[in-house]
FIKOLZA-1660 file (N, C-alpha, C; in steps of 0.1 Angstrom, whole numbers, plus 5000, padded with zeros to 4 digits):
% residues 84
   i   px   py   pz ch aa at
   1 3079 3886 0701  A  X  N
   1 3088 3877 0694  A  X CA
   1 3080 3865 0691  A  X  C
   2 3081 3862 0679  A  X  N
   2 3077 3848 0674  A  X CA
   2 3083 3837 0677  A  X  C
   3 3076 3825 0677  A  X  N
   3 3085 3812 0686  A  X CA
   3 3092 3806 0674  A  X  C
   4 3089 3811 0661  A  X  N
   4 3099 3804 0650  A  X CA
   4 3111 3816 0651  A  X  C
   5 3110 3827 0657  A  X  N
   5 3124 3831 0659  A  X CA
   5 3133 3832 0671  A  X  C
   6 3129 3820 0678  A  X  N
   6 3136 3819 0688  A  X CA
   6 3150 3810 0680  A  X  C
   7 3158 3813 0686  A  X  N
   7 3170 3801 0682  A  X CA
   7 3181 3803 0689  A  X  C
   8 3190 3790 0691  A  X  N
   8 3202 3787 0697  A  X CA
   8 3212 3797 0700  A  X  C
   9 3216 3802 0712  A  X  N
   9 3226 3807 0711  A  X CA
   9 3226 3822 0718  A  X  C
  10 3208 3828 0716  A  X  N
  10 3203 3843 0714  A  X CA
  10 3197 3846 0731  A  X  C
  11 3196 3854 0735  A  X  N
  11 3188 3860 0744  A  X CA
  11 3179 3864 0746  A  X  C
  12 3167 3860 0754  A  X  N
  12 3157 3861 0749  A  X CA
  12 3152 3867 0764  A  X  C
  13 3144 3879 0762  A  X  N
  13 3138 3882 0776  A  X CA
  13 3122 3882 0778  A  X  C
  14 3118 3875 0787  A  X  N
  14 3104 3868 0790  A  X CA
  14 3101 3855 0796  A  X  C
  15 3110 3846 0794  A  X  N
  15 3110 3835 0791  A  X CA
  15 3113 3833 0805  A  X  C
  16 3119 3838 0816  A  X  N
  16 3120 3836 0832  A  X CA
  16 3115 3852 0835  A  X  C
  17 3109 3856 0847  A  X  N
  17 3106 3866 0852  A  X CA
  17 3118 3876 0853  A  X  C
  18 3129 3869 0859  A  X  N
  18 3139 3879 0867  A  X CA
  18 3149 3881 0861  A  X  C
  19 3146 3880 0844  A  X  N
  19 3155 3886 0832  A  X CA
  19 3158 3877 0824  A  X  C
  20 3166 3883 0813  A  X  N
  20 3168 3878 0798  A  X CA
  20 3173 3861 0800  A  X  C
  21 3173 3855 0794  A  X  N
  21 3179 3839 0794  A  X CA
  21 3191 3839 0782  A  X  C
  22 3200 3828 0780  A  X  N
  22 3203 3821 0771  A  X CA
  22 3202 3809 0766  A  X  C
  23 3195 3809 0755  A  X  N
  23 3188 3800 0747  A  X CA
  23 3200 3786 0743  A  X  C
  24 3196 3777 0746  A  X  N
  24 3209 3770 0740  A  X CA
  24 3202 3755 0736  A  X  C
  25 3189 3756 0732  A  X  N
  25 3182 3747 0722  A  X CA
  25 3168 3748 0720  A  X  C
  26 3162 3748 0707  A  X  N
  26 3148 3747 0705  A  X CA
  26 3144 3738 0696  A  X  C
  27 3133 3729 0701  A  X  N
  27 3126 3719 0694  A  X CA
  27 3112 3724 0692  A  X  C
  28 3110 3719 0680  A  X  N
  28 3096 3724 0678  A  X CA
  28 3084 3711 0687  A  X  C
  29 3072 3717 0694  A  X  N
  29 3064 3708 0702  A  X CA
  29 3047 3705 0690  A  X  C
  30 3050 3710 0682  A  X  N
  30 3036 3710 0675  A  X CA
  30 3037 3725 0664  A  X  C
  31 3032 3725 0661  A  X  N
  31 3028 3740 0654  A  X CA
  31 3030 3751 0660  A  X  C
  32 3022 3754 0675  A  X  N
  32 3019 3765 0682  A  X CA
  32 3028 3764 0695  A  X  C
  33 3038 3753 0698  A  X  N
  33 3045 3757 0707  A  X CA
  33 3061 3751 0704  A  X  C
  34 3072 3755 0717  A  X  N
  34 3082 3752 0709  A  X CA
  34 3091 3745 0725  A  X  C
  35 3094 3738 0727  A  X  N
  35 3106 3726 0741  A  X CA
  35 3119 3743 0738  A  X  C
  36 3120 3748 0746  A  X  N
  36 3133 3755 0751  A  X CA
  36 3142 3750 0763  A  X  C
  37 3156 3745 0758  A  X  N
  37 3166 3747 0769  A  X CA
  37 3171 3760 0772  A  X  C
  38 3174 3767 0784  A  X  N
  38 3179 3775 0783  A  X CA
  38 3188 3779 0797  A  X  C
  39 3196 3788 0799  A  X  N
  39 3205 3790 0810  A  X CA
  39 3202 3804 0817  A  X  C
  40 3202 3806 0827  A  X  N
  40 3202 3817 0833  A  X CA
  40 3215 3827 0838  A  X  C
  41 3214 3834 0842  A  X  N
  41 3227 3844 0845  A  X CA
  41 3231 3833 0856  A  X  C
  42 3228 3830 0861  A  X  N
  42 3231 3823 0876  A  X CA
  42 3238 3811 0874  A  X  C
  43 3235 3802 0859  A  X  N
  43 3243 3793 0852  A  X CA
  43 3233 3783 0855  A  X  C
  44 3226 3784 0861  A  X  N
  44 3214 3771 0860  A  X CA
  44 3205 3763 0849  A  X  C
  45 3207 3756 0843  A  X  N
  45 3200 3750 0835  A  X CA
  45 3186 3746 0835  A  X  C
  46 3180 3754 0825  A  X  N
  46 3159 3749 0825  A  X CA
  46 3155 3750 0811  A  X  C
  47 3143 3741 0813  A  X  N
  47 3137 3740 0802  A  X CA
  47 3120 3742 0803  A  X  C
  48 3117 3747 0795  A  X  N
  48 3100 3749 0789  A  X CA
  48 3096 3750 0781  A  X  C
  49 3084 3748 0779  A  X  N
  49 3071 3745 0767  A  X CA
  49 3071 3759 0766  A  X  C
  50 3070 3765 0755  A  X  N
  50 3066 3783 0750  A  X CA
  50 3055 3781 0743  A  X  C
  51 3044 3784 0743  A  X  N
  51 3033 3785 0736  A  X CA
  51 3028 3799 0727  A  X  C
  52 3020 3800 0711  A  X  N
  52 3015 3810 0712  A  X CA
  52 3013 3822 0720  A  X  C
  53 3008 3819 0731  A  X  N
  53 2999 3829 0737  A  X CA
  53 3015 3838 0746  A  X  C
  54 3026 3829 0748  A  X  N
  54 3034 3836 0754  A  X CA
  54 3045 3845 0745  A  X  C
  55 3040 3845 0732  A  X  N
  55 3045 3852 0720  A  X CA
  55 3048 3871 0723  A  X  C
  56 3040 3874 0729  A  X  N
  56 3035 3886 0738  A  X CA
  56 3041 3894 0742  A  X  C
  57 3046 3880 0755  A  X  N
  57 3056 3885 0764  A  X CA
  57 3073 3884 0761  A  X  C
  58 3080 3882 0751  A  X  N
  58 3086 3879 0746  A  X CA
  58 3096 3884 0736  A  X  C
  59 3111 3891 0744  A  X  N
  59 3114 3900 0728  A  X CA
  59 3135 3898 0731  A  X  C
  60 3141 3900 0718  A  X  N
  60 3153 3897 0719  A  X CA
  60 3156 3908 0730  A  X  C
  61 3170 3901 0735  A  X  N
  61 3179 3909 0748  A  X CA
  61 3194 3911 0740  A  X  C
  62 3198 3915 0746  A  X  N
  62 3211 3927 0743  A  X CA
  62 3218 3914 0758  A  X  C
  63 3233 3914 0752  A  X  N
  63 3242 3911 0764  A  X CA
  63 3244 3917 0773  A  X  C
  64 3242 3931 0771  A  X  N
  64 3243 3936 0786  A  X CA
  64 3239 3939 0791  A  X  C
  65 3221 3935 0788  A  X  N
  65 3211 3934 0797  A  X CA
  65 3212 3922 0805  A  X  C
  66 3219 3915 0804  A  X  N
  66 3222 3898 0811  A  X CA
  66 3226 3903 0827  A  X  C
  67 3235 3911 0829  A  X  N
  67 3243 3916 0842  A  X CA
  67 3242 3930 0844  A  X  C
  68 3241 3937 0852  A  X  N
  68 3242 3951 0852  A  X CA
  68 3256 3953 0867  A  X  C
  69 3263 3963 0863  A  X  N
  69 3271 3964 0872  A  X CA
  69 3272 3979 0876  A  X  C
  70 3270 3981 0890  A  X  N
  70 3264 3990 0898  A  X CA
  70 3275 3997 0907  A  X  C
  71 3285 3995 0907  A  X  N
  71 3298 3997 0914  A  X CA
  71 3304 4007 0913  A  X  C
  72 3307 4020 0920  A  X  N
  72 3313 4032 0915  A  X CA
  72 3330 4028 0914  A  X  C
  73 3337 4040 0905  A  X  N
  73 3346 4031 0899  A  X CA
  73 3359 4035 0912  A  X  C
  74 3352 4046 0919  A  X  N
  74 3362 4043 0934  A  X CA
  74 3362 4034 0947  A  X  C
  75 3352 4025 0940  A  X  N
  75 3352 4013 0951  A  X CA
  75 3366 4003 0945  A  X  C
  76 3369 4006 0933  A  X  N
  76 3380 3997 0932  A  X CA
  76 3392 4002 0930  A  X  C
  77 3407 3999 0942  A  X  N
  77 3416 4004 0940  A  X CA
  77 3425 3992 0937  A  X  C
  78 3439 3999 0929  A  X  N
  78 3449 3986 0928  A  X CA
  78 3459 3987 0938  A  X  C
  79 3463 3978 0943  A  X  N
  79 3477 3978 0959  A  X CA
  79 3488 3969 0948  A  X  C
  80 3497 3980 0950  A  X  N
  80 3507 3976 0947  A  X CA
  80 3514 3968 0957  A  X  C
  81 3517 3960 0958  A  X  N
  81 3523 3949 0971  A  X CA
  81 3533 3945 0970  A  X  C
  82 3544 3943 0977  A  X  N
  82 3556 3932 0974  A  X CA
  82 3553 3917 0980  A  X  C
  83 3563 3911 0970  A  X  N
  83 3558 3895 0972  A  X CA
  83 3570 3892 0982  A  X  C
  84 3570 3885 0992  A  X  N
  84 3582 3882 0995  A  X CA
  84 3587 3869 0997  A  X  C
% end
């Protein structure tokens, strides 16, 4: 992925090791690199310098590569309860 198509809003996977980000601002730092804010699944806010060379490692994410949910669907039952 190229750093002129990174933009606001998109998910981007590379940009942290331990999966896709949300992009939620890009300034350009020169020609060859670009200031990213961005958020994590975790809700943490960070920012970094992306350079050429990290162009590489670098490619759009899908939303539901953000979370994976692993849960068989008989781990979840509903109880009907009274309120009293």
């Amino acid at each position: 992925m190229k750093l002129e198509d990174i933009e606001t809003k998109t998910l981007v996977a590379g940009i942290e090791p331990d999966g896709p980000v949300r992009v939620l601002d890009v300034e350009p730092a020169g020609p060859d690199a670009v200031n990213v804010s961005y958020k994590l699944a975790t809700g943490q806010l960070l920012q970094k310098t992306l350079f050429r060379a990290d162009e590489a490692t670098l490619s759009a994410a899908t939303a539901s590569s953000l979370f994976t949910f692993t849960a068989a669907a008989t781990d979840f039952t509903v109880h009907g309860g009274q309120r009293s």
